[in-house]
C-alpha positions as CSV (number, residue, x, y, z in Angstrom):
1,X,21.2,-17.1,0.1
2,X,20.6,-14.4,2.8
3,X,19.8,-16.2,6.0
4,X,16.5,-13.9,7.8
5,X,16.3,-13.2,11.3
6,X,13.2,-14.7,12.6
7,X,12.1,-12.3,15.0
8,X,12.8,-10.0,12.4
9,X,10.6,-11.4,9.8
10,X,7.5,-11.5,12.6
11,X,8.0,-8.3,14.3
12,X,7.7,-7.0,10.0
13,X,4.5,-9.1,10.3
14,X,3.4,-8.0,12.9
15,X,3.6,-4.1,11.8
16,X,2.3,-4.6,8.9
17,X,-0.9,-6.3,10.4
18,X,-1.1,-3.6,12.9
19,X,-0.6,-0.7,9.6
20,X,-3.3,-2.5,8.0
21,X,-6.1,-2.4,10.6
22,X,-5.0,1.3,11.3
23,X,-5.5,2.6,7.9
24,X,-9.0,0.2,8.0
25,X,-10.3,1.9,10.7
26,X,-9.1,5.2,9.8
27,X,-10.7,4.7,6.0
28,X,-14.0,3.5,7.0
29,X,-14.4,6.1,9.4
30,X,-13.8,8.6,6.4
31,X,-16.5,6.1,4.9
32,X,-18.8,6.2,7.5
33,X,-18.8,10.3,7.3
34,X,-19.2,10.0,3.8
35,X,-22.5,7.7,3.8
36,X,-23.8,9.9,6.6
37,X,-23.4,13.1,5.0
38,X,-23.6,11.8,1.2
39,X,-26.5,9.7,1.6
40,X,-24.5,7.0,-0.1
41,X,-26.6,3.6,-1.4
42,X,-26.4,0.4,0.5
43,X,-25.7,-0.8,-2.2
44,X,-22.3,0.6,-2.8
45,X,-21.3,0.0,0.6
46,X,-20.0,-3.5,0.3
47,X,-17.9,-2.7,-2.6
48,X,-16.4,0.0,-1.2
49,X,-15.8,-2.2,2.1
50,X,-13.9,-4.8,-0.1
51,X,-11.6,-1.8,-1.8
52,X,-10.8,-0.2,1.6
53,X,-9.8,-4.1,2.8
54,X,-7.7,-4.6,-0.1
55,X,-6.0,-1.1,0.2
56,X,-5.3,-1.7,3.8
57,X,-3.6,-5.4,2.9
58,X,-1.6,-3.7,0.4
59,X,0.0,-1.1,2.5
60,X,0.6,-3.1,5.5
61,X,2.3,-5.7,2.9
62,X,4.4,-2.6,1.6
63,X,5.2,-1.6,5.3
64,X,6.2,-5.4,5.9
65,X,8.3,-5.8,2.8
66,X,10.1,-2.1,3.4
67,X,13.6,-3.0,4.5
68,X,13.5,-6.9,3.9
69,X,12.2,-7.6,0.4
70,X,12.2,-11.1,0.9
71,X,9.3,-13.8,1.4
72,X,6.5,-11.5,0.1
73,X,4.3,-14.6,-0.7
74,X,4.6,-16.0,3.1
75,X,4.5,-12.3,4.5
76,X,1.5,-11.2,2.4
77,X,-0.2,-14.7,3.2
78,X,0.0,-14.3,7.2
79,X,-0.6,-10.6,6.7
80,X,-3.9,-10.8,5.1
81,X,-4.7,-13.8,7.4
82,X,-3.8,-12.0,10.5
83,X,-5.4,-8.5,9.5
84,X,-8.9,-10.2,9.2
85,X,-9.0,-11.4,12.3
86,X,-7.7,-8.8,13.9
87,X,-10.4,-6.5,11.7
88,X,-12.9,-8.9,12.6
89,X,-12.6,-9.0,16.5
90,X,-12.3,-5.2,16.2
91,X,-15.4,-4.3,14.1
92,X,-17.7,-7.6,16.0
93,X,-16.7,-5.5,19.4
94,X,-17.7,-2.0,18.0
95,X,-21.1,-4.0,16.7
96,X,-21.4,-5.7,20.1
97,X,-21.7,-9.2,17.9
98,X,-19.7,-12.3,17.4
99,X,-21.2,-13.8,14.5
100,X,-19.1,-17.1,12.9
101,X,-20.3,-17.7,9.7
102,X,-20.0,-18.2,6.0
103,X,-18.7,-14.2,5.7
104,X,-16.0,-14.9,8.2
105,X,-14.5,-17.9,6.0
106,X,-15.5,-15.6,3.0
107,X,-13.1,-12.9,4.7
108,X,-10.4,-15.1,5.2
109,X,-10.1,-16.2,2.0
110,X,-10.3,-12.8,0.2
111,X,-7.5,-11.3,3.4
112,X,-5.7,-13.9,2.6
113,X,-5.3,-14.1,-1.2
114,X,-4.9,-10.5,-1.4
115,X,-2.2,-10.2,1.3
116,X,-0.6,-12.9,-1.5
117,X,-1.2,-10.8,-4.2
118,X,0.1,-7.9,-2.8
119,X,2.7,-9.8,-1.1
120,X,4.1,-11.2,-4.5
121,X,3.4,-7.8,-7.1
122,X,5.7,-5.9,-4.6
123,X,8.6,-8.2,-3.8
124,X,8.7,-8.3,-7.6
125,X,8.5,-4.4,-8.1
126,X,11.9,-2.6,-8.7
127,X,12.4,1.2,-7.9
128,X,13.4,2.9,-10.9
129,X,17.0,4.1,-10.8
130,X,17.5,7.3,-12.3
């Protein structure tokens, strides 16, 4: 067994947090556009929200597990833990409210179990060799 660098392991962590809440923001920007321009329901707006998280999870695990495919359960865990709050204290600032509630715990749980999803699909997924 492959003993992993520590620091290593968090500074992957860490980037792949930091990925995640880029392409968040940069995605519901796009989204924001959309709604204003489109005229979009409110009632497709928290959907959509929830797709854009999961997206952003996914690709910050991917970024995470790009040269050290290793511990994508533990990365994807932390990852989708870590981007939530980070999310969170980003979006309550632009909103100029803290609110702690049920839908904070409720985001935690779905970061969380996603970043563990995506954690454990692709430290399982193989590149095809041609």
């Amino acid at each position: 067994m492959k003993k992993i660098n520590c620091n290593k392991t968090m500074l992957d962590i860490i980037k792949g947090a930091l990925c995640a809440v880029a392409i968040s923001l940069v995605c519901i920007l796009i989204f924001a556009l959309f709604i204003k321009l489109l005229n979009i329901s409110d009632k497709l707006i928290a959907p959509f929200n929830q797709v854009i998280k999961f997206a952003s999870i996914f690709f910050g695990v991917k970024v995470s597990l790009k040269c050290n495919k290793e511990k994508g359960f533990l990365k994807g865990l932390i990852i989708g833990f870590v981007y939530t709050l980070i999310a969170f204290i980003i979006f309550s600032i632009l909103s100029k409210s803290f609110c702690f509630d049920k839908s904070l715990f409720n985001d935690l749980l779905f970061g969380t179990i996603a970043g563990i999803i995506c954690g454990v699909i692709l430290v399982n997924f193989k590149k095809k060799t041609a």
